[in-house]
C-alpha positions in Angstrom: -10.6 8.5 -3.1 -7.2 9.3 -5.4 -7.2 6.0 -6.8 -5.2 6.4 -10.2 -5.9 3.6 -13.6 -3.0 3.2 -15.9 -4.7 3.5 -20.1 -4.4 -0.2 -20.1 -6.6 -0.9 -17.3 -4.4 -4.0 -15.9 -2.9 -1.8 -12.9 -4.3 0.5 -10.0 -2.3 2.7 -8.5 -2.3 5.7 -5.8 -1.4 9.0 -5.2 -1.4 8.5 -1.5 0.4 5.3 -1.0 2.8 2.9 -2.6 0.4 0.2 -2.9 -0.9 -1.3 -5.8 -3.1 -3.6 -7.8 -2.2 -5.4 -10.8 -4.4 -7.4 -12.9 -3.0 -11.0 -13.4 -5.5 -12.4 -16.1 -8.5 -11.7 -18.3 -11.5 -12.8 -18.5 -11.8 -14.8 -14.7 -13.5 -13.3 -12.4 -10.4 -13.4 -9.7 -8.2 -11.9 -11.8 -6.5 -9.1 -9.5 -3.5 -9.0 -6.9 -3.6 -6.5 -4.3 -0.2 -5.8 -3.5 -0.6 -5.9 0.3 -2.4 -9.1 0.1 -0.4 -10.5 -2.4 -1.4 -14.6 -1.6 -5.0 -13.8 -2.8 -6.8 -13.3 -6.3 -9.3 -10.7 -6.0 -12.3 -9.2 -8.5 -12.0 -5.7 -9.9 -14.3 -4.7 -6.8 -12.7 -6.6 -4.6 -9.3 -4.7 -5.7 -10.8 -1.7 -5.6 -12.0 -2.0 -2.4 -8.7 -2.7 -1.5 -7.1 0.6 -2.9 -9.4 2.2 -1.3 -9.0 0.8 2.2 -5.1 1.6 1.8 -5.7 5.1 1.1 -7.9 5.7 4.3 -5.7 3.9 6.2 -2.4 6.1 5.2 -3.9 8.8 7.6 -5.5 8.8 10.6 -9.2 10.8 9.4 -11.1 7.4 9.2 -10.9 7.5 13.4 -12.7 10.9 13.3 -14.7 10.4 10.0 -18.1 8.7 10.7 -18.9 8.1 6.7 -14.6 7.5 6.1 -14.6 4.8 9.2 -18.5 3.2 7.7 -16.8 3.5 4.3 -13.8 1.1 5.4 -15.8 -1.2 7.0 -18.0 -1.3 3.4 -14.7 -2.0 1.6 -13.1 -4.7 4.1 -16.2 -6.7 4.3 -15.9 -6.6 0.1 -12.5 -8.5 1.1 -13.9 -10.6 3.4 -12.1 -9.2 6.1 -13.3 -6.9 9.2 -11.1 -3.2 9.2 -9.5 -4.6 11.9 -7.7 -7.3 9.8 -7.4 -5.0 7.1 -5.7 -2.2 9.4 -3.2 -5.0 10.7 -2.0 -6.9 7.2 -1.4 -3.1 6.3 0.1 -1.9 9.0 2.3 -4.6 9.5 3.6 -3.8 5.5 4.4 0.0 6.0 6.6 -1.5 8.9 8.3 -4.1 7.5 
């Protein structure tokens, strides 16, 4: 994983995509936002999960990967989500 932290620890970023995650508050325990699921406060794992999902997701190696594709499913059900969702809400973002 290539996800990046800014000194101030209020912002994930990658090398491999333009998403993001931005912390909004301190001290709550929802206090990230996912830029591709901007609606929704997430936790630090939750947003990390996230990143992490984005970055598989900006190639195609998760399809051939047996430990990249468990890995994804790992970090959507963090989010709540199957990869399935997760692979759609992004998908439909690069697009539009």
């Amino acid at each position: 994983m290539t996800v990046c932290y800014s000194d101030s620890d209020w912002q994930m970023t990658s090398a491999l995509t333009g998403e993001a995650a931005h912390r909004v508050a301190d001290g709550w325990e929802l206090e990230w936002r996912l830029s591709w699921l901007p609606r929704r406060l997430v936790s630090r794992a939750q947003a990390l999960a996230g990143m992490e999902l984005a970055e598989v997701f900006a190639g195609n190696h998760y399809r051939r990967d047996m430990v990249v594709a468990a890995r994804a499913i790992l970090c959507a059900a963090e989010l709540g989500m199957t990869v399935e969702q997760a692979m759609r809400v992004l998908q439909e973002r690069r697009q539009g």
